[in-house]
C-alpha positions, -999 to +999 in steps of 0.1 A: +000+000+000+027+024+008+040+017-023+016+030-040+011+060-021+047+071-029+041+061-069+005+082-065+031+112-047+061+109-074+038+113-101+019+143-087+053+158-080+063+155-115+030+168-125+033+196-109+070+204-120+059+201-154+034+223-151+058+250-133+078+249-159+053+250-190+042+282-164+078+300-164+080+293-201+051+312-208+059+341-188+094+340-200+075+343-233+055+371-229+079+394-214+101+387-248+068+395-267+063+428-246+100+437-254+095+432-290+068+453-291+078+481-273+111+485-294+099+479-327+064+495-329+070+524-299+046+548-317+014+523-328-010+515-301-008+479-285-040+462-277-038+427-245-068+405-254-070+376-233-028+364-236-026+377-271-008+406-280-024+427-310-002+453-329-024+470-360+001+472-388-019+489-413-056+501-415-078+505-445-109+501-431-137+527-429-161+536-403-186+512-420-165+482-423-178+450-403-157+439-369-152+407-362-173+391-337-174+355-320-194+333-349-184+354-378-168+336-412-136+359-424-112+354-452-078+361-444-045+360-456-018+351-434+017+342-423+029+323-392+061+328-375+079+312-344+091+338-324+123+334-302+129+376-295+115+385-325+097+363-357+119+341-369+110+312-393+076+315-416+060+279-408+028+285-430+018+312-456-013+313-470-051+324-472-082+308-457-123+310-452-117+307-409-146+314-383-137+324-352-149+319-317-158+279-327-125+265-318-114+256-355-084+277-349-057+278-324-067+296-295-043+330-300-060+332-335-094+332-318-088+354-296-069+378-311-090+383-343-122+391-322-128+431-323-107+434-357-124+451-393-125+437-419-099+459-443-073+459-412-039+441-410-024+428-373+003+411-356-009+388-329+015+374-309+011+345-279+030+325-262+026+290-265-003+282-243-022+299-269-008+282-294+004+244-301+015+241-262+036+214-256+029+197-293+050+197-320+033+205-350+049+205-388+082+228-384+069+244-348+086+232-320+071+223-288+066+254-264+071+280-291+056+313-291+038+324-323+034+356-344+010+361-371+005+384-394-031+386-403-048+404-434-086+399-430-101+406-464-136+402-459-163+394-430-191+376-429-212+384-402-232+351-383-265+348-392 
């Protein structure tokens, strides 16, 4: 019996100093996210939704254009980076038909294109837990923070 009891404790241990870890990465990531920001785009207003970092790049939307709400279908062009201090290595380029807020995209994609117009370009940047976490997926390591540049050409609002 006490065997078990130190094989139940061992493994809850470990657990937990995984999950530490995973923690500190995350943080580690965000303040090299927050860095980047704030020395390359000092002058263009920084928007925090829920973990994602949101820089707008360029705007051509107008007071009419549509925002993107939770449900909505957008097209988008886009480019994925891993980011280390800065974005390093495109992983995907590409355009798509995506709706958000349905869990069909990772979750710093979700996130971060709520409350953008359609004619508007932004950076979103996450750390991993917003991203692929501890998976790796094509060329993107395990625990890597993300960047995307995102384009969104059109918006369909949900009926």
């Amino acid at each position: 019996m006490s065997r078990r009891i130190l094989i139940l404790l061992t493994a809850v241990l470990l657990a937990a100093s995984c999950q530490s870890e995973v923690r500190e990465a995350n943080i580690s990531q965000e303040k090299a996210i927050d860095n980047y920001v704030q020395q390359q785009f000092p002058d263009i207003p920084v928007e925090y939704v829920d973990g994602v970092t949101r820089v707008l790049v360029n705007d051509l939307s107008s007071g009419a254009s549509p925002v993107v709400e939770k449900g909505d279908s957008l097209y988008i062009y886009y480019a994925g980076y891993t980011f280390e201090s800065a974005p390093a290595a495109c992983f995907v380029q590409d355009s798509a038909m995506v709706q958000v807020g349905k869990g069909g995209l990772i979750h710093g994609l979700d996130k971060g294109l709520i409350g953008v117009k359609q004619s508007q370009e932004v950076l979103l940047l996450f750390s991993s837990q917003y991203g692929y976490g501890k998976d790796l997926v094509g060329l993107v390591p395990e625990n890597t923070a993300l960047a995307f540049d995102v384009a969104v050409a059109r918006v369909i609002k949900n009926q």
